[in-house]
C-alpha positions as a printed Julia matrix, in Angstrom:
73×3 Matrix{Float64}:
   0.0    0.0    0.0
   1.35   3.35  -0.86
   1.41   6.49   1.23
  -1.0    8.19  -1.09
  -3.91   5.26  -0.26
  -2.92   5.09   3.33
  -3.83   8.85   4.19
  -6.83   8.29   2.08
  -7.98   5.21   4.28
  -6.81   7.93   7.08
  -8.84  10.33   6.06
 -11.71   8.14   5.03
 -11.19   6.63   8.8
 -10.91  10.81  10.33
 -14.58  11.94   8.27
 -16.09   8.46   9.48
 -15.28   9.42  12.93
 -16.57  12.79  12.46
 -19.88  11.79  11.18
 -20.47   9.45  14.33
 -19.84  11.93  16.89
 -21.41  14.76  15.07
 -24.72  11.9   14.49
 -24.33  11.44  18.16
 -24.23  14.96  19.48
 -27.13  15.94  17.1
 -29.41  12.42  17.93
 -28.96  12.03  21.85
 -29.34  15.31  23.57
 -29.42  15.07  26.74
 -28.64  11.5   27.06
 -25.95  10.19  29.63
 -22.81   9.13  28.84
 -22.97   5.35  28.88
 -25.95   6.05  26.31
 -23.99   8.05  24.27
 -21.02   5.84  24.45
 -23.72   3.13  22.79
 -24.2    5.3   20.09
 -21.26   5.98  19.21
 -20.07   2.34  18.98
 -23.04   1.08  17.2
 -21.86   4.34  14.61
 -18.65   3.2   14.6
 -19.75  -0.93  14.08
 -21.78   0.63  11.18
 -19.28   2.65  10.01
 -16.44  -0.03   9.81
 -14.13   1.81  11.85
 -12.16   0.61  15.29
 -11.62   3.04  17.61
 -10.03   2.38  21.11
 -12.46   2.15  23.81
 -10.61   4.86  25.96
 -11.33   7.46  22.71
 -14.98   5.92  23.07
 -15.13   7.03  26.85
 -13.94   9.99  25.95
 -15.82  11.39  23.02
 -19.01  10.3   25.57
 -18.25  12.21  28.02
 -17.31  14.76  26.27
 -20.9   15.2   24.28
 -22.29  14.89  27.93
 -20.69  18.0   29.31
 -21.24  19.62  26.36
 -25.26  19.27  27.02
 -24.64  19.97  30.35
 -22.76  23.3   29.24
 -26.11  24.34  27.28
 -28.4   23.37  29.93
 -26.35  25.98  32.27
 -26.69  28.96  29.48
């Protein structure tokens, strides 16, 4: 495999990502983390992608505080 279709499979891999956490933010407002952690591996199952469990957590909790940022504005 070259460079050239490594960084595509990269980038295919970085917009796949993307488009499960943005899906996620957008489809379980207010949702708790474990939830959102759910989505976001079924996404990723769907998707074809592997992402480490710890970026998982993560990207969960993250979305979390983020609705919990809105609810305090």
């Amino acid at each position: 495999m070259s460079n050239r279709e490594s960084n595509g499979e990269d980038a295919a891999k970085a917009e796949a990502v993307e488009n499960v956490e943005s899906g996620a933010r957008s489809q379980v407002p207010g949702a708790e983390p474990e939830t959102v952690e759910e989505h976001l591996e079924k996404g990723f199952d769907d998707a074809g992608v592997d992402v480490p469990q710890d970026k998982v957590s993560e990207m969960a909790d993250e979305i979390h505080r983020d609705k919990d940022a809105q609810i305090e504005e």
